[in-house]
N, C-alpha and C positions, 0 to 999 in steps of 0.2 A: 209883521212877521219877524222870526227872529233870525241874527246872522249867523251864517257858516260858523262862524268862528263860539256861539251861543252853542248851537247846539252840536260842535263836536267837542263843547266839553271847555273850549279857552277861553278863557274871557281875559280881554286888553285891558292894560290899564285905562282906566277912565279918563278922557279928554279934560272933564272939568276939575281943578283941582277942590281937595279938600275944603270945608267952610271953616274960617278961624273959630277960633274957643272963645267963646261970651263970657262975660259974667254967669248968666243966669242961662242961658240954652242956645244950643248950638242954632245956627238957620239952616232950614231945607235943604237938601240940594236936589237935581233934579230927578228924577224919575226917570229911563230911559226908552223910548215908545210911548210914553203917555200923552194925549191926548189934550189931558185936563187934569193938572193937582193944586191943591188950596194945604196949604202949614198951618199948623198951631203950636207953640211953646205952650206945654202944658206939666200944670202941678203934682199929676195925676194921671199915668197914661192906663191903667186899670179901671175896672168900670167904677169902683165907688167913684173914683174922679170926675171920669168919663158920662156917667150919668147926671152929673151935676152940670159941668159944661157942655155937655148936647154934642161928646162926640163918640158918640155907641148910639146903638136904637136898642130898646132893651125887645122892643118887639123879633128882633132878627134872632135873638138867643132866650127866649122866654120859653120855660116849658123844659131845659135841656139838663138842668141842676136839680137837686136837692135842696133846701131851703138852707138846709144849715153847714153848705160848702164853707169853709174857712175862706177869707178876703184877706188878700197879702194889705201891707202895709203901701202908702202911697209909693211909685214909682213917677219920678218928673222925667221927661224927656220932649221929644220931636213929636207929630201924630202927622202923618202926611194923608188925604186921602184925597182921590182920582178916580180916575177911569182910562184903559186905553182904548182906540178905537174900536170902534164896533157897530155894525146895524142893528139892532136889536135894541128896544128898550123897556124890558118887562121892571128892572130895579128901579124903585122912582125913590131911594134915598135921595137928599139933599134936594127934592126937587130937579134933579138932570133929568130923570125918563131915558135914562141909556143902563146901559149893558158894560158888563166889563170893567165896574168899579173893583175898586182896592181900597185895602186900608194898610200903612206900613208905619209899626211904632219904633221910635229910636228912643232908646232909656239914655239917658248922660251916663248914667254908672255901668256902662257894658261890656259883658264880660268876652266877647271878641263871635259870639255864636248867632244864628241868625236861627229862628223857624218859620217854616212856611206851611200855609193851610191851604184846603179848599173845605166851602161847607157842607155842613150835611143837610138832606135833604134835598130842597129847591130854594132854602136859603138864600140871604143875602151877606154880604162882606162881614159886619162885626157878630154871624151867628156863633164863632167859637170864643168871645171874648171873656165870658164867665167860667168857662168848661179850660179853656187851655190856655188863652192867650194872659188871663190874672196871675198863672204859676208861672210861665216862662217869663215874661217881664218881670216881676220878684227877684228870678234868678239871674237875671242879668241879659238874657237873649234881648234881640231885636226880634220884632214877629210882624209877619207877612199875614193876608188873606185877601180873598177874593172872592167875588161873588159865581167863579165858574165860568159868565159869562151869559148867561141866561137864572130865570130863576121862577118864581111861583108854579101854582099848579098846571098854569098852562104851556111850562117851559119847549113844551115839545113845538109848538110854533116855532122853534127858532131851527135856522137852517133848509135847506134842502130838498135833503134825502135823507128817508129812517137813519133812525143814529148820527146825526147828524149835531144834536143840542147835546149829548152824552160823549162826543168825541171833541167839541169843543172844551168842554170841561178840563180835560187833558190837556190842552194845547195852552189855557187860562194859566192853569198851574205850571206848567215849564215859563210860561212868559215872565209870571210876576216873581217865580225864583231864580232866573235871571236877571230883571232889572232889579231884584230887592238885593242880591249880592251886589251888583254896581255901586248903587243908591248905597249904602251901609260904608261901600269903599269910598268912597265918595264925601261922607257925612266924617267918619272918622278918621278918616287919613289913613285907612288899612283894609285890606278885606278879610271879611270872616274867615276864622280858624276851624269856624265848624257851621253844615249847613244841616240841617234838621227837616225832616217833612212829619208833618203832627195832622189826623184828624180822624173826627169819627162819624160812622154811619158811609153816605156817600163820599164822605171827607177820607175815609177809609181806605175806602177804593183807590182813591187817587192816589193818596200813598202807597198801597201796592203797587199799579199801575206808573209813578213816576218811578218806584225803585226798580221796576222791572223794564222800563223802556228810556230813560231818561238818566240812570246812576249815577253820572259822571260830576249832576248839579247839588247830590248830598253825600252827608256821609251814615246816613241812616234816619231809618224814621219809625214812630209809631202810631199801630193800626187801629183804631179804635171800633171793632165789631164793624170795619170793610163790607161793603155790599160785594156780592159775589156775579160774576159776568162769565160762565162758561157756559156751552151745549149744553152739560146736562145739568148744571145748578145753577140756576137763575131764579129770581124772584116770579117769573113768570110760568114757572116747573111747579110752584107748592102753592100761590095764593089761589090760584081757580081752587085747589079743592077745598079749603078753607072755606070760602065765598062757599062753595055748593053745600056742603055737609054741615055749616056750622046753625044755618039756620034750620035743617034738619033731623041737629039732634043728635048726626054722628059723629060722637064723639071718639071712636075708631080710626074714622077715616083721617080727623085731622091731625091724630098724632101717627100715623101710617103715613103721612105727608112731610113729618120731619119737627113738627112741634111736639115741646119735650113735656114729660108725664109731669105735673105739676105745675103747668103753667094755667090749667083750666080757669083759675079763676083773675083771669088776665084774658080773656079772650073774648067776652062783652065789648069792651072797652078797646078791644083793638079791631074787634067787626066793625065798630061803629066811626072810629079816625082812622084807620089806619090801614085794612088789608082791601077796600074796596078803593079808596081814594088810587092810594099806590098801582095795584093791579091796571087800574084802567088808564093812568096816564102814562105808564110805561111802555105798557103795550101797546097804546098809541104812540111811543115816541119811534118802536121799530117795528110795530104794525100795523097802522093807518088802517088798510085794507079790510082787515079781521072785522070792522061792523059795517062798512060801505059808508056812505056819505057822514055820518054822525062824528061827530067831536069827544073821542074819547068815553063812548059805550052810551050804557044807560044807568046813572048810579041804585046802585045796592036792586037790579034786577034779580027774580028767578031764574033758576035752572030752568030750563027749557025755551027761554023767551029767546026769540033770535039775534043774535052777533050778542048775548050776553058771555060778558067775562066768565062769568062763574061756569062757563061751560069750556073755555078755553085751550087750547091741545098744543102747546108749544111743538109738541113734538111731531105733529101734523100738519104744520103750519107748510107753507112756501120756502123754495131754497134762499128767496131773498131776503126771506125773515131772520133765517139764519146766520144769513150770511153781514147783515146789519148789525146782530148781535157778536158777529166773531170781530168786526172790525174794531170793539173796544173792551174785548174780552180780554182775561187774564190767566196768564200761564203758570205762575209758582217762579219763572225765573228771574228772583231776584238777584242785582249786583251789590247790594250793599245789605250793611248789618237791619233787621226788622224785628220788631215785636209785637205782637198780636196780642189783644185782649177780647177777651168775650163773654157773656153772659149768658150763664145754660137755661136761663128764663128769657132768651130775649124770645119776643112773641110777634116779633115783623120779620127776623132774618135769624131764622132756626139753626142754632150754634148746629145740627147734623149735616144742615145743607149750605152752613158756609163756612166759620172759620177750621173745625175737623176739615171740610174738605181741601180747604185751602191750605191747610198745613203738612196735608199728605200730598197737593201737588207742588208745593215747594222741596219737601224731601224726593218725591219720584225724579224734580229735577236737576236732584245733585245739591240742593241747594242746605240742605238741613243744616249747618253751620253756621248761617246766617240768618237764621229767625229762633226766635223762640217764642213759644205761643203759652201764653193763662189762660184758662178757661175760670172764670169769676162764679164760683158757684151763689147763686140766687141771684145774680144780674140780669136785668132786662135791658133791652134797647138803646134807652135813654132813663137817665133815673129822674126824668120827670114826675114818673107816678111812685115812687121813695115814699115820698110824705101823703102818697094816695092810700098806702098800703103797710103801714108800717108794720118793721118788726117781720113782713113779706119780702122782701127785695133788698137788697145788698146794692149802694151805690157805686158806679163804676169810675167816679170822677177820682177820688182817691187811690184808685190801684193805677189810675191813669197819671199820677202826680208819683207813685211809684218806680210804674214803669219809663218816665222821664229819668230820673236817678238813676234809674237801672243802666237805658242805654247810655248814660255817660259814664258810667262806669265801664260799663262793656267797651267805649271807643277810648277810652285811657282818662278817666277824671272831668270834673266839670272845669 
C-alpha cells in the first residue's frame, strides 16, 4: 500500500542516499515496496539491445508495430526489473509466476524526466517497449512499466468482486509511479523535473484515469486510443452487436453501432481475434452472472443460443453490473495537461464511441484547456496490421512520437 504522504501528492526525500558515479554505469538503488528486483548495467537499454541480452520478451510487444518503425540508436543505462507484492500470478516472465512485475529503465545520459506506463491489453511489463518506451529513452527520459498487475486472457480471475482485476490496474499504475520517482531520486541524486504517463489501448485508459484521479504524481500525459469506461460507452454497449450482425450480413447494424464507413474491410480479421475474445472476458470481468456457471460465455456462439455474448443488453443488465463498471469508470476530469490520439479506422474501439466521446466529456467538465485530441485519419487500433494492409492504414506510432514533442512543448521545452 502506498503512504499518506504518496498519495497526497508528497514524496520525502528518499532515506537511501544517492549511488556514486561508476565508470561505466551507475548501481541499482532500491525500489521502494518491491518485493523482488534483479539490476543489470546494460549497453542497450532499447530493445535492439534488449533483445540481444534477454531483457524484453519480444512476445509481450509483438503484433503492436509496423515493421518499418525507426530504431533509436543504442541507449546504455540501469534496467531494473521486479515485482511488488501480490497474490496473483497469471505473468510468468522470468519464471516468478507472480503478478505485479515492473520494469524501470535508467539511461546514464538523462534528461531529468521520467515516463510511466501501463500495458495495453492484458499484457505484460515490456508490451510498450518497441511502441514508446525505444523514443523516450532516445530522448533522455527514464521509463517506467508494469504489468497492471494481472494479465492474460483469464485476467478476470484476479480478485474479488466484478471489477475488481480492472481497478487493480489503477492502483499498479499509481504504485510504480511513485516508487519509480523515488527510485530515479535515488539513482541520480535528484528527482524528476518532469513526470509523464504514456500508453495506449488499455494503457490509455490508465492515463486518463491517473490524470483524472491521481494528477498530483504527473505533469501530463498521452492517450493512445484510451479504452472508454462510462454507462453508456463501454466496449460492452457496441461489441454484442458486432458479434450478432456481422455474421449476418448486417452490414447496417454494425456501423449503426458506431464502426466507421470504411473500415469494412477490417472487420474479418477483427471477428475472428478481436471482438469475440474481448466482449467475453470483459463481460465476465464485471458480469460473471450474465451466463451462470461457465467461465467467460461460449466462444464465437450464435444469436440466440443462451447466456450468449452476441445477445448481450448492457443496458439491462443488474444495478450491480453497473454499478462494478462505475467503480473504474471515467469522468473527462482531468488535472493536468492531456493529449489524445486516435484512429477513425480503429475497428476494436470505434473513435464515435470513445475518443469523440471522451473529448466532449473532458470539455462538458470545464476541462478543454487541458487536452487536445487528433483524430489520425486511417489509423487503426494498433498498427499491427500496417504491413497487413498496405497503402490501407496510416500508422499511429509516429504521430505518437509527435505527440511526445508536442506535450513537451506545451509544458515549457524538452
Amino acid at each position: 500500500m502506498l503512504s499518506a504522504g504518496l498519495l497526497a501528492g508528497t514524496l520525502l526525500l528518499p532515506a537511501e542516499p544517492a549511488a556514486a558515479q561508476s565508470a561505466d554505469c551507475r548501481p541499482a538503488a532500491r525500489v521502494p515496496g518491491a518485493a523482488h528486483q534483479e539490476s543489470a548495467c546494460l549497453d542497450d537499454l532499447t530493445t535492439t539491445g534488449t533483445l540481444g541480452s534477454g531483457h524484453t520478451v519480444q512476445a509481450d510487444w509483438a503484433g503492436l508495430t509496423a515493421q518499418d518503425l525507426p530504431a533509436p540508436g543504442p541507449v546504455p543505462g540501469v534496467q531494473i526489473d521486479g515485482y511488488f507484492p501480490d497474490t496473483s500470478a497469471t505473468n510468468t516472465n522470468h519464471g516468478w509466476n507472480h503478478d505485479s512485475q515492473f520494469v524501470l529503465r535508467l539511461p546514464q545520459r538523462w534528461n531529468g524526466g521520467l515516463v510511466i506506463s501501463g500495458t495495453p491489453g492484458n499484457r505484460r511489463q515490456y508490451a510498450n517497449d518497441r511502441a514508446i518506451a525505444d523514443h523516450v529513452l532516445a530522448a533522455g527520459y527514464a521509463f517506467a512499466a508494469t504489468d497492471k498487475g494481472n494479465t492474460g486472457p483469464e485476467f478476470f480471475t484476479d480478485g474479488q468482486r466484478p471489477g475488481d482485476a480492472v481497478a487493480e490496474w489503477n492502483h499498479r499504475v499509481t504504485q510504480l509511479a511513485a516508487a519509480a520517482k523515488v527510485t530515479a531520486w535515488r539513482h541520480y541524486g535528484r528527482p524528476p523535473s518532469r513526470t509523464l504517463a504514456a500508453g495506449l489501448s488499455n494503457g490509455g485508459y490508465l492515463v486518463r484515469w491517473q490524470l483524472e484521479n491521481r494528477p498530483w504524481l504527473y505533469d501530463g500525459g498521452i492517450d493512445w486510443e484510451g479504452t472508454l469506461w462510462t454507462q453508456r460507452d463501454n466496449l460492452l454497449t457496441f461489441l454484442p452487436t458486432a458479434l450478432r450482425a456481422y455474421p449476418a450480413g448486417d452490414e447496417p447494424a454494425i456501423l449503426a453501432a458506431g464502426f466507421a464507413p470504411g473500415s469494412q474491410f477490417l472487420w474479418d480479421y477483427h471477428h475472428r481475434v478481436y471482438w469475440d475474445l474481448t466482449q467475453r472476458i470483459y463481460r465476465e470481468e464485471f458480469d460473471p452472472g450474465y451466463d451462470g456457471d461457465r467461465v467467460a460465455g461460449i466462444p464465437f456462439c450464435a444469436s440466440g443460443t443462451e447466456g450468449c455474448d452476441a445477445d448481450y443488453d448492457y443496458a439491462r443488465r443488474p444495478a450491480e453490473v453497473h454499478r462494478a463498471v462505475e467503480r473504474i469508470a471515467l469522468t473527462g476530469r482531468i488535472g493536468k495537461p492531456l493529449i489524445t490520439l486516435h484512429g477513425t479506422l480503429d475497428t476494436l474501439l470505434p473513435i464515435s464511441r470513445d475518443s469523440d466521446v471522451y473529448a466532449r466529456m473532458v470539455a462538458e467538465s470545464g476541462r478543454a484547456g487541458l487536452h487536445r485530441y487528433h483524430r489520425i485519419e486511417g489509423g487503426n487500433h494498433t498498427d499491427g496490421l500496417v504491413d497487413q494492409f498496405p497503402g490501407r492504414l496510416r500508422p499511429l506510432a509516429p504521430h505518437f512520437r509527435d505527440a511526445f514533442g508536442e506535450l513537451e512543448g506545451w509544458l515549457g521545452g524538452s
